[in-house]
N, C-alpha and C positions, 0 to 999 in steps of 0.2 A: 504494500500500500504506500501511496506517496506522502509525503509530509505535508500537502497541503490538506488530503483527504483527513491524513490523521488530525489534524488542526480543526477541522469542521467538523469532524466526529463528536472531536475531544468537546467542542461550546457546545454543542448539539447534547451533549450527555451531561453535561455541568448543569444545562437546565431544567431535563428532562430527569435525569436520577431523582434531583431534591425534591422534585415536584410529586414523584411518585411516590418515594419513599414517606414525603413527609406526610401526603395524604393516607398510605398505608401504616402508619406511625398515630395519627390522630383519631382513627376510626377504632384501633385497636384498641387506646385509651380508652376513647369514648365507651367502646363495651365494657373492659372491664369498670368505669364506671358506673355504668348503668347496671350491669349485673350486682358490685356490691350493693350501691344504694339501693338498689328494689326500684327506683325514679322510671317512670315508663314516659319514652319520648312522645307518645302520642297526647297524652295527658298534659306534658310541658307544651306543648305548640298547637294541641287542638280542644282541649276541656272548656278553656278562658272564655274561645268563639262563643260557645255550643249555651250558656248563659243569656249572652248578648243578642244571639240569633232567636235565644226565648222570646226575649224581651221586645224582637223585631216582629216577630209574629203577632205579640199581643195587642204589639201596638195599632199594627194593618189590620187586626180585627176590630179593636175597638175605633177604627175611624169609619169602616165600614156598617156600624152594627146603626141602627138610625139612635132618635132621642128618647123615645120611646118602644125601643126593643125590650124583648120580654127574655124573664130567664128562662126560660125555656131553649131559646135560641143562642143564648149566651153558650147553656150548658152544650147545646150541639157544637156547636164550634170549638168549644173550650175541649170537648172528649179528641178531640185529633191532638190536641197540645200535651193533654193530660196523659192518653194511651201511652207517646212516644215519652214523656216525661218518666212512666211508672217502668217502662216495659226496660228500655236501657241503662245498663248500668251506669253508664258515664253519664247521667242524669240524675240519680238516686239523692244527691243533695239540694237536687230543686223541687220546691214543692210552689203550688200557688192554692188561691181560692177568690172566695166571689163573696164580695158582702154588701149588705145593705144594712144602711145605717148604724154605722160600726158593729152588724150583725154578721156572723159569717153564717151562708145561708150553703154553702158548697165549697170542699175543700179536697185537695189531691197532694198526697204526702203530708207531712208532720213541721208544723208553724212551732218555731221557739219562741217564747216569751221575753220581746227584748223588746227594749222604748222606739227600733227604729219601726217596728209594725204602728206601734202608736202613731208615731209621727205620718205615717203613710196614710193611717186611715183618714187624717184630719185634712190633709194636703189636698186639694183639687187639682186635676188634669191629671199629664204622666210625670212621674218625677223618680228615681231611684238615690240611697240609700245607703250608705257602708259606715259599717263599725267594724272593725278589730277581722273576722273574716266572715264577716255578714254581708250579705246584699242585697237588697229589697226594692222593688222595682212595684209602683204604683199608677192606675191609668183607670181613666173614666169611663164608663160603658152607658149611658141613659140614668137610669136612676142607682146605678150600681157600682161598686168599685173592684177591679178585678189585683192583685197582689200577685206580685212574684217573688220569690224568698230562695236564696242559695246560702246555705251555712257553711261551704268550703269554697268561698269567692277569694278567697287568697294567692289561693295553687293557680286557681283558673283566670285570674286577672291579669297575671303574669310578678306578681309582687312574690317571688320566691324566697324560698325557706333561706337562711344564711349558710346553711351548711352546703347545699346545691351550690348555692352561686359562691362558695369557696373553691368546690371541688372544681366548679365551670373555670374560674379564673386558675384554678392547680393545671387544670389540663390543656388551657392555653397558651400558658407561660411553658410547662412543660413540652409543649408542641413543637412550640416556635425555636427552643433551647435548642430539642433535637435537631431541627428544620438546619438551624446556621451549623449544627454541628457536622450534619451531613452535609452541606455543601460545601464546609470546609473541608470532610474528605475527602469529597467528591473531587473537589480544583484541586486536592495534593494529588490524590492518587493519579488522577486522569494526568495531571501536568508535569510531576516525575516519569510517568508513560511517556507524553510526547517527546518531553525535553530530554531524556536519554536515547530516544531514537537520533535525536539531534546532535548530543555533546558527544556521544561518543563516534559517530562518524566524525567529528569536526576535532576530534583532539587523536583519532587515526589520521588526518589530514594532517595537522600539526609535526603530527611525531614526524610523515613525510617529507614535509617539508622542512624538519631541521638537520633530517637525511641527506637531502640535496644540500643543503648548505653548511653541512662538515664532509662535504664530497662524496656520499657516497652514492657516487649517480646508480649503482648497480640497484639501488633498493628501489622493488617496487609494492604500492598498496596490495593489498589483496584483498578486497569487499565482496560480500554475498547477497547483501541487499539489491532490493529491486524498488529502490527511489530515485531522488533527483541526486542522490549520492553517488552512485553506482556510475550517469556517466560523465560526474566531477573526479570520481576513484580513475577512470578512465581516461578523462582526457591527461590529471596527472601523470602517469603513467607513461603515456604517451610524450609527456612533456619531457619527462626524465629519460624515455630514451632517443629522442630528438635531442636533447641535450646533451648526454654519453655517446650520441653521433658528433656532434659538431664538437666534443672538446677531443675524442680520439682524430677525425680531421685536421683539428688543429695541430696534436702532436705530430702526425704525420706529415702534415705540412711544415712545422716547424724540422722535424729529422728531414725534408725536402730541400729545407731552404738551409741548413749545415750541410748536409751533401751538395746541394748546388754552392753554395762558396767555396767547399772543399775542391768539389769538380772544379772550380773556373781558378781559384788559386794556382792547382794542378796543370791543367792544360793551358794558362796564359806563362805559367813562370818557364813550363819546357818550351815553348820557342822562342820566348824571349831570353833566356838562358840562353838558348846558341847564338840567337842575332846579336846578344852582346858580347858572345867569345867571338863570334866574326870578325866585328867592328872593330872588338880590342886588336884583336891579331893585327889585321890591315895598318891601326894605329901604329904599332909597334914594329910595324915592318916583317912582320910573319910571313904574308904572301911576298916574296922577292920575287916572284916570276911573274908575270902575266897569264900564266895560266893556274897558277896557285888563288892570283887574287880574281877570277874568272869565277873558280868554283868557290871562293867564298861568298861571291856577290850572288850568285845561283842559288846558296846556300840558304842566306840572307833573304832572299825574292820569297823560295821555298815557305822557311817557317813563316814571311808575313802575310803568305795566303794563306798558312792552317790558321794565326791569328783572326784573322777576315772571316773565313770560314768559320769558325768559333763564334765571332761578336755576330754573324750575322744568323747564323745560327741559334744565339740565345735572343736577337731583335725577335725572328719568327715565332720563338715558343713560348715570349712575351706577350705577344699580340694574340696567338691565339687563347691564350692562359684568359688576357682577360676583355677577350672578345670583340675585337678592336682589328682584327684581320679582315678583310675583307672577302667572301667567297661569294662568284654568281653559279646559284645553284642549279641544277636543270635537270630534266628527264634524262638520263644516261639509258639504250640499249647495249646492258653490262655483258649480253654475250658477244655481240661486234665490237664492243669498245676494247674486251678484252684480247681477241684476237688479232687487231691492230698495234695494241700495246706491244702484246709479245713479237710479232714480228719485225717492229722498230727496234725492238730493245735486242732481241737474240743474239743477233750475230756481233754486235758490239760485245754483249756479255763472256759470246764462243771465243773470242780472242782474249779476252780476260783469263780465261779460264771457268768459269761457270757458263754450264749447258741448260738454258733454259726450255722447259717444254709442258706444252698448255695438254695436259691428260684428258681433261674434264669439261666440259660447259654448257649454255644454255643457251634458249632462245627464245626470241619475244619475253623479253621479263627487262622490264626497265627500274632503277636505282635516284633517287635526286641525291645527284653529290657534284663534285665541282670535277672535271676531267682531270687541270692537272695537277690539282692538289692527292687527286686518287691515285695516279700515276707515280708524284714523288709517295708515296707511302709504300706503293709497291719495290719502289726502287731502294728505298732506306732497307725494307727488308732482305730485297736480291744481295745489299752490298753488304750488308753484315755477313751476310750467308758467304759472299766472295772473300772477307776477311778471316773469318773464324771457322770456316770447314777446312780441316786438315789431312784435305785426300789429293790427289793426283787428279783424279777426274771428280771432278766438283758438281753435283746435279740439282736441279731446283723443278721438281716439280708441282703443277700449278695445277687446279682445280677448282671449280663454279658450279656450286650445286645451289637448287631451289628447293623449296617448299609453299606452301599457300600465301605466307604471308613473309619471307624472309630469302636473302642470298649469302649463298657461305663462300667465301674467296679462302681457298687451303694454298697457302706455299709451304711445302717442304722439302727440307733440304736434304743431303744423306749425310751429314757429320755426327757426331757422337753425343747428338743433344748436350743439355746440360742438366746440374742436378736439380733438386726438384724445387728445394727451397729456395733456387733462383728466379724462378719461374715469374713468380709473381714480382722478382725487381727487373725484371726486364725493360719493362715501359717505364721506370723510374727515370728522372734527369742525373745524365753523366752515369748511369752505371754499366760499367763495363767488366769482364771478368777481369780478374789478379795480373795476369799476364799483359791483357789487351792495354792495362791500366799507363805501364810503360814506357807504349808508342803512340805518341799524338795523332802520328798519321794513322794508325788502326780506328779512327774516327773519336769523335768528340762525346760520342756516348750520348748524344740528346735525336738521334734519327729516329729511334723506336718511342721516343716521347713526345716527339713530334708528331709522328704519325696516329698516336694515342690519339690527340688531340685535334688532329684532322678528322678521323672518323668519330669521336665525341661529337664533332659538330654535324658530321653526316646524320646522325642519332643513329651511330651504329655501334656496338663493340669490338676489339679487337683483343685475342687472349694467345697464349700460346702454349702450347703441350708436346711433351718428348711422344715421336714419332713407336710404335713397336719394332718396328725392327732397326731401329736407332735414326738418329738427325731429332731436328726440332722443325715445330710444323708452328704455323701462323696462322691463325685461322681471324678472320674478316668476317663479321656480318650486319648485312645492310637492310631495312625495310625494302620491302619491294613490292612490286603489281606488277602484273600480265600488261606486255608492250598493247595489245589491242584495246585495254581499258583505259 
């Protein structure tokens, strides 16, 4: 359930508990009050009426009755009054009669002898009467006086015993005690319920977040809840391992950019170390000959083009690094692009000594990538291969396979691969094996991170794996569609 459901539940029942309880709380009382006392509710709220309703009856007959009605007719009328008078219990304390000339000529029930009957007889019209729990009600009928008498007009009036209206105000006060005391439990109980559904995801969030910031990006929440927690648990989560991305990128970028100083210290101080053993020599008259100081000047030309090659070489891997290269991209037909490739490139490479040949490829399947930045990638990888294979007949075969959605460019070579944990520094800047490391002219070591970095922008990847029956193989692949789409 969500936190907000539980929040509306939670007021929803703070009102509705106390409301129920307290009403099942006060009714409870109420009976056992009513059981000790003997007090019968119907008596307390309807006996008082059942008097008063006499006294309305007698009075709409005696306005009915003429001035000269006879007792006879009194007494017919008065027997409906009289019947229900005698016959119900809840009546048994009212009695009336009928008198003429302070004579009582007709009577129903039993008249007490008290001054307020006096008073009634003497009295003309309707008038009633109370002493102490008497109540006498008097009304003219023609020549006759008709009298109504209740001797427990107390109960019935509503003026209650003191003991009742003690226990009344016991079981009020008592009521209402209860009433706040339940709703006080109500709001705790209910409100410890919500609010530890609350604190304690939020002090698991806490503890999280002080994880992250004593470093330990590895830690992650683990919640089981299914609230609005679950995808705060989550995106946290998520943050920290976005975060333990970008601080290991960093480190690795920082080990990139040590190796890249290292690399460029290395490959600018070896030619510049000869071009200034040249210079000196020359200075000090080292070449005496014209052909001594021929090949120093040669020498000299040499290192300031691996120089060149170098600076211009780190301009490139600059530019692409931070996107600032320019490439016009275009539909490439990668199986004709590549059969021209090779054929330009072969026989240059047969005199080198590397025998290039296209095994494999495709057709109608087009590539967007830039031709000749595709071309130097393929050629960075030919020339490593021309470098570091240590065979007599040197081979490079190539290969173009499809699938639905994707083109694999395979070069491999037949040398003795390398080991494994290389693998993955290959495409690093400046790495070069132990030996390669040396000789400047065995390349600058940023072709294979160049090339990384051309097909990045292709939105392709490029990986490399020791062939099985040895060499290391290049494997290219690029998005691709059917030339006819």
């Amino acid at each position: 359930m969500t936190i907000k459901r539980r929040l509306f539940f939670s007021n929803i029942m703070m009102l509705v508990i106390p409301v129920i309880l307290g009403v099942f709380i006060t009714g409870a009382m109420l009976s056992v009050f009513i059981k000790i006392s003997g007090f019968h509710i119907e008596e307390w709220f309807g006996a008082g009426e059942r008097f008063v309703e006499t006294m309305g009856n007698v009075q709409s007959l005696s306005e009915k009755w003429p001035h000269d009605v006879s007792l006879e007719q009194i007494q017919t009328d008065m027997e409906r009054t009289s019947i229900k008078i005698s016959r119900e219990k809840d009546y048994n304390s009212i009695s009336f009669g009928i008198y003429r000339d302070s004579e009582q000529i007709y009577t129903e029930g039993s008249f007490e002898d008290t001054p307020l009957l006096a008073n009634a007889l003497t009295e003309s019209g309707s008038h009633y009467f109370i002493m102490d729990n008497v109540c006498v009600y008097t009304a003219d009928a023609g020549g006759y006086k008709i009298i109504l008498m209740d001797t427990n007009y107390r109960l019935h009036s509503g003026i209650y015993d003191f003991d009742n209206w003690s226990y009344i105000k016991l079981i009020a006060g008592l009521s209402f005690l209860l009433v706040v005391v339940i709703i006080f439990a109500t709001t705790w109980f209910l409100t410890r319920r919500v609010w530890g559904s609350i604190v304690t995801p939020l002090d698991t969030l806490v503890y999280g977040v002080h994880q992250i910031r004593d470093g330990n990006l590895s830690y992650r929440i683990k919640y089981d809840g299914k609230d609005e927690f679950a995808a705060v648990c989550a995106d946290f989560n998520e943050m920290a391992e976005r975060l333990l991305g970008m601080v290991n990128t960093r480190q690795k970028d920082e080990e990139s950019r040590k190796e890249l100083i290292a690399g460029i210290s290395h490959d600018l101080r070896t030619p510049l170390t000869s071009i200034l053993t040249y210079v000196e020599g020359i200075e000090i008259g080292l070449a005496s000959t014209p052909e001594i100081e021929r090949h120093y000047l040669d020498t000299i030309k040499i290192k300031a083009k691996d120089l060149e090659h170098i600076v211009s070489q780190l301009f490139l891997l600059s530019k692409l690094d931070i996107g600032e290269f320019p490439m016009q991209m275009k539909q490439i037909d990668i199986g004709k692009w590549l059969n021209d490739f090779i054929d330009n490139v072969s026989e240059d490479y047969k005199q080198k000594g590397l025998h290039v040949e296209l095994v494999e490829n495709v057709k109608d399947m087009e590539v967007n990538a830039n031709s000749v930045q595709l071309g130097n990638v393929l050629t960075n990888i030919m020339e490593n291969s021309l470098r570091y294979v240590d065979k007599e007949q040197k081979l490079m075969r190539i290969s173009c396979r499809s699938d639905s959605e994707n083109i694999a460019i395979t070069l491999a070579d037949n040398g003795i691969g390398v080991p494994d944990d290389v693998l993955k520094k290959l495409f690093n800047m400046f790495y070069r094996g132990d030996k390669a490391r040396r000789d400047v002219s065995q390349g600058s070591g940023l072709g294979l991170a160049i090339s990384a970095k051309i097909i990045e922008r292709f939105r392709g990847t490029i990986t490399a794996e020791n062939t099985p029956d040895g060499g290391l193989s290049v494997i290219i692949t690029l998005p691709a569609r059917k030339g006819a789409e």
